[in-house]
Residue frames relative to the residue before (quaternion, step in Angstrom):
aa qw qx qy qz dx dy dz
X 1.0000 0.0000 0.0000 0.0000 0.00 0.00 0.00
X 0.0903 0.7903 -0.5978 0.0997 3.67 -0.11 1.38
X 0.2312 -0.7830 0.5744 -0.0589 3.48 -0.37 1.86
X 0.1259 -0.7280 0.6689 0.0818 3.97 -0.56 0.81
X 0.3157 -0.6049 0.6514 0.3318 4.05 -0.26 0.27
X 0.6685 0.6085 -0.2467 0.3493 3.64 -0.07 -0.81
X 0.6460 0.4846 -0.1249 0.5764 3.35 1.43 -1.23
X 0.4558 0.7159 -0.2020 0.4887 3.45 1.65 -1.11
X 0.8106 0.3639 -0.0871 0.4504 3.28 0.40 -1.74
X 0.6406 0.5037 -0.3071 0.4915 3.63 1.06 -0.85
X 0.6673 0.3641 -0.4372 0.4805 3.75 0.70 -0.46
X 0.4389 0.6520 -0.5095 0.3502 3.67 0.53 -0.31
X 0.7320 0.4619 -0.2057 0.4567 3.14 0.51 -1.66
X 0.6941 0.4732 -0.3491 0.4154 3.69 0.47 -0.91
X 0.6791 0.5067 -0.3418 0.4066 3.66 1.26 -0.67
X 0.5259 0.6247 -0.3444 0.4632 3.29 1.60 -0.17
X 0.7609 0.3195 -0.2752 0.4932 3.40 0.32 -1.35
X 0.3905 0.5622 -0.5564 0.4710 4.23 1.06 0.11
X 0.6545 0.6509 -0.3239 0.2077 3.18 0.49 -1.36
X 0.7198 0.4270 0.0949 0.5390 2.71 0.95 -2.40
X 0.5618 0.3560 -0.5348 0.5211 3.84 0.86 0.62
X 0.5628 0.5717 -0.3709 0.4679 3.87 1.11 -0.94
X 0.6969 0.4727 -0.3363 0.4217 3.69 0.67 -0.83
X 0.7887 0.3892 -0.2812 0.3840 3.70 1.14 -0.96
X 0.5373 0.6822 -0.1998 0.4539 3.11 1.35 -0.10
X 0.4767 0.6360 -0.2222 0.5647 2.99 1.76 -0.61
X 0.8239 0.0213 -0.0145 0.5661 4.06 0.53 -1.46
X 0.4711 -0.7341 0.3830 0.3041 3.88 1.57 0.16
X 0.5542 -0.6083 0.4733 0.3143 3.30 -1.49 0.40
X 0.2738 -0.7509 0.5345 0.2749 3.63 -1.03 0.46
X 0.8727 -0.1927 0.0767 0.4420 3.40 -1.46 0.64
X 0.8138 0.2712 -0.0676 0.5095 3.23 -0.06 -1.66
X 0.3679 -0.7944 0.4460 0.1860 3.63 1.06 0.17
X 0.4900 0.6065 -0.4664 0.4178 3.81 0.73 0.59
X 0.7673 0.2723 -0.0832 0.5746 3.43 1.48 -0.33
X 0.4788 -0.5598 0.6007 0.3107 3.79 -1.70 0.45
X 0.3669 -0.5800 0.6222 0.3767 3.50 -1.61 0.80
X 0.8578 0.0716 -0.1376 0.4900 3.78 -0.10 0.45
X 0.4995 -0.5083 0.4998 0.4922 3.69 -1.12 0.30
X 0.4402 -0.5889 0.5984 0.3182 3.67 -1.94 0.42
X 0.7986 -0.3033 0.2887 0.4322 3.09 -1.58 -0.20
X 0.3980 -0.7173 0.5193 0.2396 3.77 -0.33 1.22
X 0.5923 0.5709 -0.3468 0.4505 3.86 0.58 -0.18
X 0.6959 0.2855 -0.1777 0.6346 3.55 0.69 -1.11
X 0.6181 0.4803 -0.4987 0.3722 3.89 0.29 -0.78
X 0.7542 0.5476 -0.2365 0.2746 3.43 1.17 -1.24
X 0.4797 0.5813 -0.2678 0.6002 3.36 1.90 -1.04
X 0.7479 0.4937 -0.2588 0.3604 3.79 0.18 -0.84
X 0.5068 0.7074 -0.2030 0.4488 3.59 1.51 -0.91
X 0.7502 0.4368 -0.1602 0.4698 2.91 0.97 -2.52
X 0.6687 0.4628 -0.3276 0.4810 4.19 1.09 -1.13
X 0.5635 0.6279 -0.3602 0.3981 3.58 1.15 -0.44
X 0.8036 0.1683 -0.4081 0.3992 3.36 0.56 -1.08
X 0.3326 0.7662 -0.4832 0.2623 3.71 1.54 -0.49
X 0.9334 0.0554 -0.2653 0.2352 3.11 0.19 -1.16
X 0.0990 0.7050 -0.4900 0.5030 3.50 1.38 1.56
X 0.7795 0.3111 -0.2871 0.4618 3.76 0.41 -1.00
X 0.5311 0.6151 -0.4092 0.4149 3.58 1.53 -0.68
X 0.7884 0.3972 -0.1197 0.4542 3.44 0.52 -1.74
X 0.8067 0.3703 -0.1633 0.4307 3.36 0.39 -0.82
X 0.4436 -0.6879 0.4130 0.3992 3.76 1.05 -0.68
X 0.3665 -0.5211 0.5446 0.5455 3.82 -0.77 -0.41
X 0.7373 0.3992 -0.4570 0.2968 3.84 -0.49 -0.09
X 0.1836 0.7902 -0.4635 0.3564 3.49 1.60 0.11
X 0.4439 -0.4418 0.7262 0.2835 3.62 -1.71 0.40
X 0.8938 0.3012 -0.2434 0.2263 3.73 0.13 -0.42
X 0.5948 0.5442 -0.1757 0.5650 2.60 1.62 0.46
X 0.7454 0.3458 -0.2517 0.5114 3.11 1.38 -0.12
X 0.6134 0.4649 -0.3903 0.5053 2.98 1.92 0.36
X 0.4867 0.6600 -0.4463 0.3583 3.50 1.27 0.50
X 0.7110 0.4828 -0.2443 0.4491 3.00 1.38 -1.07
X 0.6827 0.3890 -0.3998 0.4719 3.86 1.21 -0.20
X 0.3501 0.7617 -0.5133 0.1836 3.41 0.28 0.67
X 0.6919 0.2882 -0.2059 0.6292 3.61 0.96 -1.18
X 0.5999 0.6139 -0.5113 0.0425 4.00 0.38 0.67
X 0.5953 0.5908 -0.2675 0.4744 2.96 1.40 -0.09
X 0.4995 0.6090 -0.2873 0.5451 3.25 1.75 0.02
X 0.5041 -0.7367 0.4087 0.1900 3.91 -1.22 0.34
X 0.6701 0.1092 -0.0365 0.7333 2.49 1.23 -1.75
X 0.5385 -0.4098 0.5652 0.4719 4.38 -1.51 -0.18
X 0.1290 -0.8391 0.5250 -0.0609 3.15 -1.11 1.43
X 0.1294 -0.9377 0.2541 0.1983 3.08 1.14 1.07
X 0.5014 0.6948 -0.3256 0.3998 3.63 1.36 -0.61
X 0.8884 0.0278 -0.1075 0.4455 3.00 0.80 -1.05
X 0.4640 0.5093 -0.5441 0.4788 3.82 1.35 0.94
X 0.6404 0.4605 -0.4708 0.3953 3.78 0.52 -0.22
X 0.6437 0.4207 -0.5089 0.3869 4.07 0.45 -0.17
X 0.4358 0.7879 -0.1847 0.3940 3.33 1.51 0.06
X 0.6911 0.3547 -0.0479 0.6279 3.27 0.99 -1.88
X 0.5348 0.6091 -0.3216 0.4895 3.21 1.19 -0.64
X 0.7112 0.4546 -0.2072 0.4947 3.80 0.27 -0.85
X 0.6468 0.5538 -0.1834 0.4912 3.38 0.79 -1.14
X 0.6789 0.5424 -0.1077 0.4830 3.31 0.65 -0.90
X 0.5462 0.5470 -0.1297 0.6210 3.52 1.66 -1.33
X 0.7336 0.3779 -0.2756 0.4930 3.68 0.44 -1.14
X 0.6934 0.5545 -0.2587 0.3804 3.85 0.86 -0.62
X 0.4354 0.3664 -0.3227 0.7564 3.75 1.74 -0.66
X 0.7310 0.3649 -0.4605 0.3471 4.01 -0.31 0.04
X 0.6429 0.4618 -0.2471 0.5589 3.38 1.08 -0.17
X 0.8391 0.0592 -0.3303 0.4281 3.62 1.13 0.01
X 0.0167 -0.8132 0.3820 -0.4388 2.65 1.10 1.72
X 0.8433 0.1582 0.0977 0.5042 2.72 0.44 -1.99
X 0.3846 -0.7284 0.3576 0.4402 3.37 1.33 0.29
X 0.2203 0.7210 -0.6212 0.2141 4.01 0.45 1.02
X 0.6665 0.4098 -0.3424 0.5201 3.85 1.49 -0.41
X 0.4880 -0.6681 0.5488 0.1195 3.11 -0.76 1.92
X 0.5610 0.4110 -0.5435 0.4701 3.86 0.36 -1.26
X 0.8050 0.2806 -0.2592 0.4540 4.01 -0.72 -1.16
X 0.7356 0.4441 -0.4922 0.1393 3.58 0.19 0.40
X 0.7462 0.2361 -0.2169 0.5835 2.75 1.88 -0.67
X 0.7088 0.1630 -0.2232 0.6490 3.78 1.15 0.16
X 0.4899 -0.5220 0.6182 0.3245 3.47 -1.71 0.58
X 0.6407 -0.5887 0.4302 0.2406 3.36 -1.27 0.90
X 0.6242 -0.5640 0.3623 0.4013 3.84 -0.16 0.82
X 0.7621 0.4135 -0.1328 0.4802 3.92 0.73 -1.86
X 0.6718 0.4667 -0.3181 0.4793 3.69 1.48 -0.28
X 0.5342 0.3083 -0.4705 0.6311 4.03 1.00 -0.03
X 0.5154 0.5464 -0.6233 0.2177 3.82 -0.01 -0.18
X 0.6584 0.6181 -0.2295 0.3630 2.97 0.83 -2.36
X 0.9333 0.1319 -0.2048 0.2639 3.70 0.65 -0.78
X 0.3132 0.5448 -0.5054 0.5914 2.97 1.80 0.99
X 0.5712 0.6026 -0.4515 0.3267 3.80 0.72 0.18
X 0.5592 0.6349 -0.1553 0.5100 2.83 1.66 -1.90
X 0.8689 0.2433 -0.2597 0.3441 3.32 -0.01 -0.91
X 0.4086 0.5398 -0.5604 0.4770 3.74 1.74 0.72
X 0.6953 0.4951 -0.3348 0.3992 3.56 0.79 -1.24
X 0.3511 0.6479 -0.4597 0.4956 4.02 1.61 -0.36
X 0.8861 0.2542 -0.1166 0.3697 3.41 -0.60 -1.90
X 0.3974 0.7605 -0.3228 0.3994 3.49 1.28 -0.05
X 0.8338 0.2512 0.0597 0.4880 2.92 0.76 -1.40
X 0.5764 -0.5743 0.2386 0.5302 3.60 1.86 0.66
X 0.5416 0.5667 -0.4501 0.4277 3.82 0.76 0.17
X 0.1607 0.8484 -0.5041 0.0164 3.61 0.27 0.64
X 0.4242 0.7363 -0.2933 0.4380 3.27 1.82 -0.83
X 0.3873 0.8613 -0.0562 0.3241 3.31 1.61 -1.42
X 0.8875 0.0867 0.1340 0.4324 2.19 -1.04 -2.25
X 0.4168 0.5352 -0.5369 0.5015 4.01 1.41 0.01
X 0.8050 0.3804 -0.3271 0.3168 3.66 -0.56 -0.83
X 0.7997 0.4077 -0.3105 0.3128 3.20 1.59 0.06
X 0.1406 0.8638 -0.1248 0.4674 2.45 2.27 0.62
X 0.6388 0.5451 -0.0768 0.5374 2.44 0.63 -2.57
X 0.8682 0.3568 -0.1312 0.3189 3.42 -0.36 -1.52
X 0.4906 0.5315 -0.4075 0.5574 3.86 1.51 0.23
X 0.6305 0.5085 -0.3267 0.4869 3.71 1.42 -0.74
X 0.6238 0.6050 -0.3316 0.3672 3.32 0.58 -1.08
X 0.6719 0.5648 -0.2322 0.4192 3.12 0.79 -2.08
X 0.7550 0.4510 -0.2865 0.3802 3.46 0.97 -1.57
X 0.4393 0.7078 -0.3828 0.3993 4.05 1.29 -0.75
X 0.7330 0.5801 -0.1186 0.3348 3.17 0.96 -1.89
X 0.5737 0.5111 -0.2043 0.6065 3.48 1.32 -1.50
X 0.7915 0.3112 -0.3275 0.4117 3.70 0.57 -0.55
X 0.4327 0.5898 -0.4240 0.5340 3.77 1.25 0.42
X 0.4396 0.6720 -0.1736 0.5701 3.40 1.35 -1.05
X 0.8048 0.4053 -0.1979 0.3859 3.86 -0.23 -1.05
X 0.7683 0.2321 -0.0060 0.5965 3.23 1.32 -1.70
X 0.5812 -0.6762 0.3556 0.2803 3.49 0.94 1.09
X 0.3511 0.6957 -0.5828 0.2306 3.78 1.49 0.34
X 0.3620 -0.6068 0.6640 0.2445 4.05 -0.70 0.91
X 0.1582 0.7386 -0.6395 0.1430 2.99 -1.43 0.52
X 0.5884 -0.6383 0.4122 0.2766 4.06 -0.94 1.16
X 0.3550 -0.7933 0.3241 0.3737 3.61 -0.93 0.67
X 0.5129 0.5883 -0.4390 0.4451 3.51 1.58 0.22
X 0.1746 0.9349 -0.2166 0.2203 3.66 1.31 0.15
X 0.0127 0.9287 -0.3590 -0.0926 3.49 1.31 0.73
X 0.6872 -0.3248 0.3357 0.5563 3.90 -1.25 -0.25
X 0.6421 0.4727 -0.4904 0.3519 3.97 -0.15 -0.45
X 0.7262 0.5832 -0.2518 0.2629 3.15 0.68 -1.32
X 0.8087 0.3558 -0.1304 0.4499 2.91 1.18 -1.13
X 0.1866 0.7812 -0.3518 0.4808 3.09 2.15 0.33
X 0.8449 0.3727 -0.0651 0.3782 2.92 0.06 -1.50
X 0.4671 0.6062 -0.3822 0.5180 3.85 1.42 -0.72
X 0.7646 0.4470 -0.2920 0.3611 3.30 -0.03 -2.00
X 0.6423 0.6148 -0.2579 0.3782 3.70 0.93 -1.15
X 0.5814 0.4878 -0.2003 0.6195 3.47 1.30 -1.19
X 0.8137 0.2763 -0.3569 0.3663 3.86 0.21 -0.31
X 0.3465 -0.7751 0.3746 0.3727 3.29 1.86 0.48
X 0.0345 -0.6655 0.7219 -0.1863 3.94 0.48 2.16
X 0.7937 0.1594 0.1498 0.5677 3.31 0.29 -1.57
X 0.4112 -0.6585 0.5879 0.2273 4.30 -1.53 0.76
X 0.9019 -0.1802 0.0715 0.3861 3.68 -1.73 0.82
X 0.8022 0.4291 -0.0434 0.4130 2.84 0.66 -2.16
X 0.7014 0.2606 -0.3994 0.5297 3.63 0.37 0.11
X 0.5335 0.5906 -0.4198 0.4362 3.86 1.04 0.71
X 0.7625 0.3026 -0.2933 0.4910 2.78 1.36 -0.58
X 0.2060 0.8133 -0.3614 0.4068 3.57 1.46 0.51
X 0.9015 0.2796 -0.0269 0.3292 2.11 0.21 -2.09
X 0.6204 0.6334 -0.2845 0.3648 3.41 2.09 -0.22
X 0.2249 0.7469 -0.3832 0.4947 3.14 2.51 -0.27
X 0.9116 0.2481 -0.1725 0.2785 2.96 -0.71 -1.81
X 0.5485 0.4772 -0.5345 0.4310 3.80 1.05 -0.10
X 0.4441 0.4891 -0.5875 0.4673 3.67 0.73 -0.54
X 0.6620 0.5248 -0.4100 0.3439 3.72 -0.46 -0.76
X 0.6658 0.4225 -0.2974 0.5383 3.66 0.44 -1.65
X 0.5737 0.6053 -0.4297 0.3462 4.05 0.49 -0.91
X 0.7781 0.4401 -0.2195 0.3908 3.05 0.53 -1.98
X 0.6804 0.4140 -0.3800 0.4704 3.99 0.75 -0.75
X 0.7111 0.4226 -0.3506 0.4391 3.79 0.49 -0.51
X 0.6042 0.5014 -0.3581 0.5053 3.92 1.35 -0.19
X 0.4389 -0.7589 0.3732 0.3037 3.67 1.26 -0.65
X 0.3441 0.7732 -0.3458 0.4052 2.66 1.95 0.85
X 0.0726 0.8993 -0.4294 0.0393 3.72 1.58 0.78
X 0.5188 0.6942 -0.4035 0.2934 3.56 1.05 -0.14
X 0.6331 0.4703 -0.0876 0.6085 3.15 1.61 -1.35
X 0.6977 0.3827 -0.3287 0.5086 3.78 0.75 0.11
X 0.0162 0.8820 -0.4506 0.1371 2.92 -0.34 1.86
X 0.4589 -0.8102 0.1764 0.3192 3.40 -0.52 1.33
X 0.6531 0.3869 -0.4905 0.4280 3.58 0.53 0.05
X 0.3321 0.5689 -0.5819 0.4770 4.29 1.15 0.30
X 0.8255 0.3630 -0.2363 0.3618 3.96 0.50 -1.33
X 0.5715 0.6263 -0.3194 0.4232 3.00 1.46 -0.15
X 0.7423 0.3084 -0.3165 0.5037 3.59 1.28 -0.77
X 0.2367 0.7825 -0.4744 0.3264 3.60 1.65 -0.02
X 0.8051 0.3302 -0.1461 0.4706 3.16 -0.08 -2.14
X 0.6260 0.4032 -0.4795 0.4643 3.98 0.20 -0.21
X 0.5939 0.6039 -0.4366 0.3034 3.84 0.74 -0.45
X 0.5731 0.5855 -0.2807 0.5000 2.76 1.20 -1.86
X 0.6680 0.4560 -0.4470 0.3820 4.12 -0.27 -1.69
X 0.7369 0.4319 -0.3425 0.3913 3.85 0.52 -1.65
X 0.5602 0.5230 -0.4394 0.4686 4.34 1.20 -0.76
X 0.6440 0.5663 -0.3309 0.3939 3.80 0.38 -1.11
X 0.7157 0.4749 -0.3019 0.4137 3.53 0.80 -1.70
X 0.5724 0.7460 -0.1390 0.3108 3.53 1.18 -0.71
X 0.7690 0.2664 0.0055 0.5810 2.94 0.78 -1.74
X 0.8553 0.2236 -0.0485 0.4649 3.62 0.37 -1.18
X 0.7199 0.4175 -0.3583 0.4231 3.83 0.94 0.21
């Protein structure tokens, strides 16, 4: 189970804009194209809006340009006008996957966003919770990795993109980010991610994944929030 956060975040988007062609396609564009010939289904328009701006505050932050221009759309407005605020959210949304695209959003280039290591340091409690520890290690694993990486990232430490946790273990440690003892932590818990993604479930043991994922929340809160 090799999890990229990044990869994570890009299908979101794509499941949005699927969405949001299925929705226009549904009542069509009107003439001058800035607007819908009719409002869409108020259920999906409304579900799509709520993951739309979510994942704007996730990627982008709330003090973002794109995010604070999602949220002033319907004020000048009485009633929600869905015809013509959704070619809107729609753009907006568009202009925010172009920007972390190209890495112009600083939060995802050099640190994961605070509400996005939560979500999957949640997942992988609700994982090990429910008997999936195999699981909720490799996602674990792969919030560490991501987070190692983002901190190679900060201090300009270069590094390959097939590049696993040891390696970069061992950089961050050499440029004195972090002392011995959280290297060798941190060389624990990749043993763990190894052993569940090798199928080596014998050795992956649930209260090891259990203090893993609190390590990882207390390493993250540290370094990168």
């Amino acid at each position: 189970m090799n999890i990229n956060l990044n990869e994570l975040v890009e299908k979101k988007f794509k499941k949005l804009f699927n969405q949001a062609e299925a929705l226009i396609s549904s009542v069509g564009w009107s003439e001058d194209g800035d607007k819908l010939y009719a409002d869409p289904n108020p259920i999906e328009y409304s579900s799509w809006k709520t993951e739309a701006r979510n994942i704007i505050k996730k990627v982008c932050g709330e003090e973002s340009a794109h995010y604070q221009e999602f949220l002033e759309v319907p004020k000048n407005w009485k009633y929600e006008v869905p015809h013509i605020f959704f070619p809107i959210y729609y753009g907006i949304l568009k202009g925010a996957y172009n920007d972390f695209k190209e890495n112009l959003l600083i939060d995802i280039r050099y640190r994961i966003r605070a509400e996005l290591i939560d979500d999957f340091l949640e997942q992988a409690k609700i994982l090990i919770d429910e008997g999936y520890e195999h699981a909720a290690a490799s996602l674990a694993g792969a919030v560490l990795e991501d987070t190692l990486r983002k901190l190679c990232d900060i201090r300009s430490i270069k590094y390959s993109k097939e590049t696993k946790i040891d390696s970069l273990n061992v950089e961050l440690a050499k440029s004195g980010v972090y002392d011995k003892l959280t290297q060798k932590l941190i060389t624990a818990y990749a043993d763990i991610r190894n052993n569940a993604d090798h199928g080596h479930f014998e050795k992956v043991k649930e209260k090891d994944v259990h203090d893993m994922i609190n390590w990882v929340y207390k390493f993250v809160s540290e370094y990168l929030k």
